[in-house]
N, C-alpha and C positions, 0 to 999 in steps of 0.2 A: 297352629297359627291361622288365624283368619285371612280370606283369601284377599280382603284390601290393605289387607297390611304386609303384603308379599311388596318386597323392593326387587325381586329376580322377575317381577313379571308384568306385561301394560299395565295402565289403570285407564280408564276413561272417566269423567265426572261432569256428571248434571248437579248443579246449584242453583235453589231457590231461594231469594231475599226482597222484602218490599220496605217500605219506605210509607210512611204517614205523616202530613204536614210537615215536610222537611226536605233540603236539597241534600240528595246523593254524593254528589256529584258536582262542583261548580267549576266551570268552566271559564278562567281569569281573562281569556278575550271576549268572553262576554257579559260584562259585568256582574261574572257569578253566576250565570243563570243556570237550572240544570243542563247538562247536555243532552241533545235531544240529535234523532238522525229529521233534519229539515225539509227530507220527502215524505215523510210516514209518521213524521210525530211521535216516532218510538221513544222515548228515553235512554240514554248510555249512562253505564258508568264502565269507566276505563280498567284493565287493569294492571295497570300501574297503583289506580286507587284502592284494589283489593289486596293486593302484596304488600302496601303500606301499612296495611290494617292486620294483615299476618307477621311482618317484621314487630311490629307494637306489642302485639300480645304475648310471642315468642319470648322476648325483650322483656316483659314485664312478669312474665311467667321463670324463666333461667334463665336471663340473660347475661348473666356472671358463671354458666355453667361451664363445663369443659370445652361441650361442640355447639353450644347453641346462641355464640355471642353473634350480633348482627353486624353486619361491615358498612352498609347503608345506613346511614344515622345522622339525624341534625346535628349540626358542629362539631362532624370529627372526620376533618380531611380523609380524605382514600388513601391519600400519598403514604402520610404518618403510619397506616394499618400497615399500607405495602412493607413499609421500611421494618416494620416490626417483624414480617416475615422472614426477612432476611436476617437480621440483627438475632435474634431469638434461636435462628439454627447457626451462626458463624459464617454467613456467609458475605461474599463482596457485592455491595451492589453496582458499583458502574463495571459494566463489560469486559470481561476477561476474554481472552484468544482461547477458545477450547476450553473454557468454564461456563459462561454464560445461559448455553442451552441446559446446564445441568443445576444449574443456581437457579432457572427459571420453573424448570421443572420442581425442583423440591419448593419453592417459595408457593408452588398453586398447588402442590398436594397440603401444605400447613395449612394454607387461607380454609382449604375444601373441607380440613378436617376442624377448624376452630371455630369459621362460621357457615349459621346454619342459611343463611339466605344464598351463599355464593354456591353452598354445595347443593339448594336443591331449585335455586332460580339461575344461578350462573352469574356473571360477573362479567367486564373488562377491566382486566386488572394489568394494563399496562399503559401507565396514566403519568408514570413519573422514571428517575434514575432504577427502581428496583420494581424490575420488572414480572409479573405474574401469568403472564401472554391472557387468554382469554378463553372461559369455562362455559361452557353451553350446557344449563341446567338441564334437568329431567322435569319440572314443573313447568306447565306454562299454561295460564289460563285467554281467554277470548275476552274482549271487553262483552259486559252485561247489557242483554235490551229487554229492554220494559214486555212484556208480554203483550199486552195494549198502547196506545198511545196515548202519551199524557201530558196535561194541560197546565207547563207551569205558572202560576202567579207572583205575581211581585206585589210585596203586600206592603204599604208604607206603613212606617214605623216613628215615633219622636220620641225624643231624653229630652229631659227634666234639667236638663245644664248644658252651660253654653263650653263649649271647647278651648276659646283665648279669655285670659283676662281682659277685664274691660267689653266683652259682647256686654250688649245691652238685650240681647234676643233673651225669652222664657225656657222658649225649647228648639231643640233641633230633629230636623227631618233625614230620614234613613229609609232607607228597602231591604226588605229580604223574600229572596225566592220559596218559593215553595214548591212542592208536588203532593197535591191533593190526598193520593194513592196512587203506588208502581208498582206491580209485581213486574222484579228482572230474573233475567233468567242466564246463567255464566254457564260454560264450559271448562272443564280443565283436562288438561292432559298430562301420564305421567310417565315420559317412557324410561325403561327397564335399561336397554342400552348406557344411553347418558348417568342413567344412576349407578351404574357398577363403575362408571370413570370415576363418579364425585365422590363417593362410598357411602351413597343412602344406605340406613339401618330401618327396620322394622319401626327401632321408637322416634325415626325422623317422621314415618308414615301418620304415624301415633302424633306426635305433636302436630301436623299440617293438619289433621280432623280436627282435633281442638284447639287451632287456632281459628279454621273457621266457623265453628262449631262458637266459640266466643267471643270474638274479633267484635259483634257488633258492642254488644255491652261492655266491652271494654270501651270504648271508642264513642261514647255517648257524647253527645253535643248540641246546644241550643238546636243549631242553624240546622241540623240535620234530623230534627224530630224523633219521629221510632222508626227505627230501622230493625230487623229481625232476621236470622235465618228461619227460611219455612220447608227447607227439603235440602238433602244432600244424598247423594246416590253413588255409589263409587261401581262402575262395570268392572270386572277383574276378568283378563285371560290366565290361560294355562302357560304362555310362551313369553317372550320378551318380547316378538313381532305383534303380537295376536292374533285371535284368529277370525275377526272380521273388521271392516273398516269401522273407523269412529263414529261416522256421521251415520252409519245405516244402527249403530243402537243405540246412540243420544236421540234420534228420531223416534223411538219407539217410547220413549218418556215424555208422555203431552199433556199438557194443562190447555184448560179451556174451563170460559166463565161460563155460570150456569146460568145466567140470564143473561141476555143482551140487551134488556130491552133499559136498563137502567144502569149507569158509572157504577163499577167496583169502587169499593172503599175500605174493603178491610177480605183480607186471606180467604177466609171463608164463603168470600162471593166467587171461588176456583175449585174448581175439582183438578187432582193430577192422577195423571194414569198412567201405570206402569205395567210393562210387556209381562203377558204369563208365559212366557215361553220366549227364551233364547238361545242363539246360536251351540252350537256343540262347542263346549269346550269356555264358554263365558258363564259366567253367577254375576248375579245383582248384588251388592248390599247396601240396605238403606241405614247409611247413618243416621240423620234425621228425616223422617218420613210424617 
């Protein structure tokens, strides 16, 4: 078994993805605009917005499978899934005297084992009468910042047709944001602890690379231009702790543009560099490199 596909042991994860003439990312208090950190001009994309995009692919990939149906999903109550948890093994769901803690229990080991977002992001899953108390995933990734800062525009836009009957207008006026070129840069972490409570498997490890491995082109869209993964790095230990801190070997994987003297605009204006020599007891493996 390859060593990023160990669930008995850390992961650490460097993720590279850019974006050309398209918003990442929009941010609904501000009229859509990329989100950006407003001292440095960096670019965000949250993620919340990359789990969205691994829930999608999962879902469109097996999403009727045994363990990999998603429990986050546009228009389908949480409540209803809960209830299903209960209903599904025979059990009660409002509150029994010395049942309870044991209805609770068996209701988040089914959720943990049917879907595959609660078992590897985690869940609150006590939201209604049938309760799942609350799962603290083993994945968790960083929101993404642009490597450089970048300069979004709002590009006006018009249609060819009026919106009510009876306008008398030709056309109508519209915006949409854009970002030039962003290379971001995410983190993810995956600890081994938290996955022996969820019951991460080897082929859970296996599906989270190719979701994000495909997540972008799945997820194509006007408003969002080309979007790409351009690196994915998984650090693997030998232990469940590991055996050095996260941030002294995601620091050892650095990109930097080859000229400053001119705006990136495309991948190729980056070189990324990665460490010839780690810690005892850590491997690299480039998924996409």
């Amino acid at each position: 078994m390859d060593n990023h596909l160990n669930p008995s042991v850390r992961h650490d994860i460097v993720m590279f993805f850019d974006v050309r003439d398209g918003n990442p990312n929009g941010d609904p208090d501000a009229a859509n605009q990329p989100r950006f950190d407003p001292e440095t001009g960096h670019g965000l994309v949250t993620d919340v917005c990359i789990k969205r995009k691994i829930r999608n692919y999962v879902d469109a990939l097996d999403g009727e499978g045994a363990r990999n149906k998603i429990f986050i999903q546009a228009g389908k109550p949480l409540n209803a899934t809960l209830e299903r948890a209960y209903t599904t093994q025979g059990l009660e769901g409002k509150k029994e005297k010395g049942k309870s803690a044991d209805n609770v229990r068996l209701a988040q080991a089914w959720m943990c084992e049917n879907f595959f977002d609660v078992r590897m992001f985690g869940a609150v899953l006590s939201t209604g009468d049938h309760q799942a108390g609350k799962v603290q995933g083993p994945v968790q990734f960083t929101f993404a910042r642009s490597v450089d800062p970048v300069m979004p525009a709002d590009n006006t836009i018009t249609r060819v047709v009026a919106t009510r009957v009876g306008d008398d207008k030709e056309t109508e006026m519209g915006g949409k944001w854009t970002v030039p070129y962003g290379l971001y840069r995410m983190h993810g972490f995956f600890s081994a602890h938290f996955a022996e409570r969820t019951g991460v498997s080897v082929e859970d490890l296996e599906m989270l690379y190719a979701a994000l491995c495909g997540m972008f082109d799945l997820d194509r869209s006007a408003a969002r231009g080309e979007m790409a993964l351009r690196g994915l790095y998984v650090l693997s230990h030998e232990s469940k702790l590991g055996e050095a801190p996260a941030h002294s070997l995601t620091e050892q994987i650095v990109v930097r543009r080859k000229n400053d003297a001119s705006p990136a605009r495309k991948f190729s204006d980056y070189e990324v560099r990665t460490p010839s020599e780690l810690p005892a007891g850590v491997s690299m493996t480039a998924v996409v490199a």
